[in-house]
VMD Tcl script that draws the C-alpha trace (Angstrom):
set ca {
  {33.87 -81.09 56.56}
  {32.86 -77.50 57.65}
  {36.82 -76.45 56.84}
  {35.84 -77.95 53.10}
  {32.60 -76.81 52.48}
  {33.93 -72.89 53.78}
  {36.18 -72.63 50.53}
  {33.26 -74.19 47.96}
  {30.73 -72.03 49.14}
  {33.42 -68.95 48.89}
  {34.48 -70.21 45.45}
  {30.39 -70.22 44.64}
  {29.20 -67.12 45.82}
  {32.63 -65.62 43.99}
  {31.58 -67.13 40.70}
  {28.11 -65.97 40.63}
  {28.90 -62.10 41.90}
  {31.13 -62.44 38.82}
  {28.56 -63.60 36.46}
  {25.94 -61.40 37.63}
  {28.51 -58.27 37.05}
  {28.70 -59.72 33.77}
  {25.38 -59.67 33.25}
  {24.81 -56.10 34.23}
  {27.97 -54.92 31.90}
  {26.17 -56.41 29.04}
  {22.44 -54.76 30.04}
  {24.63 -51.64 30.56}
  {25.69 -51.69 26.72}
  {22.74 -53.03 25.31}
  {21.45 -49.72 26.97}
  {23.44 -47.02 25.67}
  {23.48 -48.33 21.97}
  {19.79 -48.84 22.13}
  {20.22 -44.72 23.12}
  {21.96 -44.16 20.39}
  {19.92 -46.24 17.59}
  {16.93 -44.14 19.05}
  {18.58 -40.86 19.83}
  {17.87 -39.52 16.24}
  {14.48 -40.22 16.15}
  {12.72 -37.00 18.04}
  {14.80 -34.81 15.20}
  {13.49 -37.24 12.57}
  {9.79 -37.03 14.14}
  {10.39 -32.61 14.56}
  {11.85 -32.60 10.56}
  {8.71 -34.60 8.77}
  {6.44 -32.12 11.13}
  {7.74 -29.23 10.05}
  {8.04 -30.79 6.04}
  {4.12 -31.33 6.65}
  {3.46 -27.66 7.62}
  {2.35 -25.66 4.81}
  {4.64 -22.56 3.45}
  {2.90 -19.76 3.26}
  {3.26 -17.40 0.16}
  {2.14 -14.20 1.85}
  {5.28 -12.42 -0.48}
  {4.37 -13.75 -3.51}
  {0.68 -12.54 -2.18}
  {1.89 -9.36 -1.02}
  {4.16 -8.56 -4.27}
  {1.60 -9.02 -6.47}
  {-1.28 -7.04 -4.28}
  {0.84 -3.91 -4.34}
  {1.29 -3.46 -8.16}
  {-2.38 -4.25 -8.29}
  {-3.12 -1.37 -5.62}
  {-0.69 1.20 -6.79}
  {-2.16 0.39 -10.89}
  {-5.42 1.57 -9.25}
  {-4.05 4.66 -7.62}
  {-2.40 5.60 -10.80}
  {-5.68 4.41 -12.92}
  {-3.09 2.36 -14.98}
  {-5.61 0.00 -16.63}
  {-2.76 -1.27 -18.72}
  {-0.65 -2.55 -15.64}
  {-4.01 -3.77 -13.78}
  {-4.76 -6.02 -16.96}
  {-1.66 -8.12 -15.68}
  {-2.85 -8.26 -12.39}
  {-6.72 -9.84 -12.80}
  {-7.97 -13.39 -13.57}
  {-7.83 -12.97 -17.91}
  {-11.64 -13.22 -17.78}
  {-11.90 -9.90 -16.60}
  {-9.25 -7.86 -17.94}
  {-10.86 -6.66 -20.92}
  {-13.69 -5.68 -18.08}
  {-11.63 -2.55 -16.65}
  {-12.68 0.85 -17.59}
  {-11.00 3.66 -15.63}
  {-13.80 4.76 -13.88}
  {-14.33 1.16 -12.72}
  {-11.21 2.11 -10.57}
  {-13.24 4.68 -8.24}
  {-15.77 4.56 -5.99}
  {-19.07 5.01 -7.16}
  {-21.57 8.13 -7.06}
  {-23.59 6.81 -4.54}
  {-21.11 5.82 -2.06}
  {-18.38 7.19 0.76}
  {-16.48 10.23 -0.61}
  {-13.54 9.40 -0.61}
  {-9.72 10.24 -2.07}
  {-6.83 7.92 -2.74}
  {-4.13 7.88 -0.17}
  {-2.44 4.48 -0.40}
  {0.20 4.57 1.95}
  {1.96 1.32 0.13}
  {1.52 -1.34 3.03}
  {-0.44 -4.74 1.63}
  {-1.81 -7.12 5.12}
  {-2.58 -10.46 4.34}
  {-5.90 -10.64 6.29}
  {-6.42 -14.68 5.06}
  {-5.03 -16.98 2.77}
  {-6.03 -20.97 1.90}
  {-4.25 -22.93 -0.61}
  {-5.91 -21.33 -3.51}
  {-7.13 -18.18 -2.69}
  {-6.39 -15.13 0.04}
  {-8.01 -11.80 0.88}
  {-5.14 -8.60 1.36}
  {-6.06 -5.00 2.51}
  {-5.14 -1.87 2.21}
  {-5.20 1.59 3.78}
  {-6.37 3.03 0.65}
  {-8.74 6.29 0.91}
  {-9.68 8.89 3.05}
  {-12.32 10.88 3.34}
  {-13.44 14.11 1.70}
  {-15.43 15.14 4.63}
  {-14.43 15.73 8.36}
  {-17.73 14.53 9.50}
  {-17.03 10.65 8.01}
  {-14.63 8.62 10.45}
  {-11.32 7.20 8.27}
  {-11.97 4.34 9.85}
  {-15.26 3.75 8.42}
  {-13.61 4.19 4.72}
  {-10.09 4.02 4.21}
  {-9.79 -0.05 3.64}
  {-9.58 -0.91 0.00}
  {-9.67 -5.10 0.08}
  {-8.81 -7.34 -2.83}
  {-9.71 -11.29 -2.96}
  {-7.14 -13.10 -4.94}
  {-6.41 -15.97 -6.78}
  {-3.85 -18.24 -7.25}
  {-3.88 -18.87 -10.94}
  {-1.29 -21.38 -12.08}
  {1.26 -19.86 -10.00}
  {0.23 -16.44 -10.52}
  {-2.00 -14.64 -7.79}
  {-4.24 -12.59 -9.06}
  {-7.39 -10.49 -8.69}
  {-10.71 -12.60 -8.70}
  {-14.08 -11.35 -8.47}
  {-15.39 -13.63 -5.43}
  {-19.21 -15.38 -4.29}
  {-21.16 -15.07 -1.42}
  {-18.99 -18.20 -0.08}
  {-15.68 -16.51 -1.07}
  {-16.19 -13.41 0.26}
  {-16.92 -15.17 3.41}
  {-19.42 -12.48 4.61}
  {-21.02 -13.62 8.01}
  {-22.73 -10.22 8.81}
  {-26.36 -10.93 9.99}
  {-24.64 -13.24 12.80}
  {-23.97 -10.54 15.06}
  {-21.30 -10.55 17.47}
  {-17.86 -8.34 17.04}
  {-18.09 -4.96 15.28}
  {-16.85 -4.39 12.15}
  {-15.71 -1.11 10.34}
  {-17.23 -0.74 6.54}
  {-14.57 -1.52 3.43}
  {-14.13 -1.33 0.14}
  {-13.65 -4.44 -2.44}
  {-12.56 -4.13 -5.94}
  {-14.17 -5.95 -8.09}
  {-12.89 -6.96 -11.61}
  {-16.20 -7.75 -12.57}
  {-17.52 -4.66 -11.47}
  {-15.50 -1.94 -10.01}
  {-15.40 -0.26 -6.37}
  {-18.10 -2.03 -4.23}
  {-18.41 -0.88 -0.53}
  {-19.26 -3.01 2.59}
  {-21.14 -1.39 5.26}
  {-20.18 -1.63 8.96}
  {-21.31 -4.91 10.50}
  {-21.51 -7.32 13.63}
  {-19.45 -10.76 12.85}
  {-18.91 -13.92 14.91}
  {-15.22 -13.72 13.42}
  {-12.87 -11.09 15.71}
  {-11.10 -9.32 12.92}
  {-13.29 -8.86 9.57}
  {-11.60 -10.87 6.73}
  {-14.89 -10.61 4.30}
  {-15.11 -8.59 1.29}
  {-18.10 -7.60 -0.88}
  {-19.60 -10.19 -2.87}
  {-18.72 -9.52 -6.52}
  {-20.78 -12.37 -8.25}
  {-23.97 -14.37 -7.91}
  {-23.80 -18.19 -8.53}
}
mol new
graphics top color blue
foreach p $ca { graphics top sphere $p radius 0.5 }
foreach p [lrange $ca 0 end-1] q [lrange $ca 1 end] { graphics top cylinder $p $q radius 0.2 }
display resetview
């Protein structure tokens, strides 16, 4: 009997080692095409991420803020006309393009660089080194910035005259120091902005054009 059983159990414990190797061979196929089914789906996941981000248009931005700037140095009203929201074109008057009486003294010195400072998905705020001063006695710093708040109109950006919340103006928080700047105002002309203390690290405010 044990000479009988001896073989069985051999032929038994051979038969399932073979199925169980079977088994595994299977498992280890149904793994690696699972792999591959799934493999592309990280790049899939990384493409519709980066399709979501927004594009920025600081070019377009930038493009259109240095015609505006250098029409101003040159006191081209004609070009400038172009480069404003059409409600305020017929507003310009070449002395609109200067600073006023009362303010800074100041000359033009745009040295032709345009700095996106912030821009949504309708509107953005550019500067400028723009002026300097007539006098030694009045830092640059405190003068040379000539900012513009633009407007993307129907493709177009172009010069706006912006509100309290437009201009974004947080000065009687306190907080970081801030350098005074000039806006230019379509509505208006040259407005200045004093030195202030923000909450925001770098000042992206401009003057407030208009009242609501």
């Amino acid at each position: 009997m044990r000479q009988i059983l001896g073989p069985i159990g051999l032929a038994a414990l051979t038969l399932a080692m073979m199925a169980s190797t079977r088994v595994l061979a299977q498992d280890s196929e149904s793994g690696t095409s699972g792999n591959a089914a799934t493999a592309p789906a990280p790049a899939a996941a990384g493409m519709s991420a980066e399709a979501s981000t927004p594009v920025k248009d600081q070019a377009a931005i930038q493009d259109a803020a240095k015609k505006a700037y250098q029409a101003i140095a040159d006191s081209k009203i004609d070009d400038l006309w172009t480069l404003v929201q059409n409600k305020y074109d017929r507003k310009l008057r070449p002395e609109s393009l200067r600073p006023g009486e009362t303010g800074p003294k100041v000359s033009i010195a745009f040295d032709g660089n345009v700095k996106v400072l912030r821009e949504g998905k309708k509107d953005a705020v550019v500067a400028a080194n723009f002026f300097k001063p007539d006098s030694s006695d009045t830092p640059a710093s405190e003068v040379s910035r000539l900012d513009l708040y633009m407007i993307n109109d129907h493709g177009n950006w172009k010069i706006g005259a912006p509100d309290k919340k437009e201009a974004a103006f947080d000065g009687d928080k306190g907080g970081w120091y801030h350098s005074g700047a000039f806006t230019f105002c379509p509505n208006k002309g040259i407005v200045f902005l004093p030195n202030h203390f923000s909450s925001k690290t770098e000042c992206d405010a401009t003057a407030v054009c208009k009242q609501l």
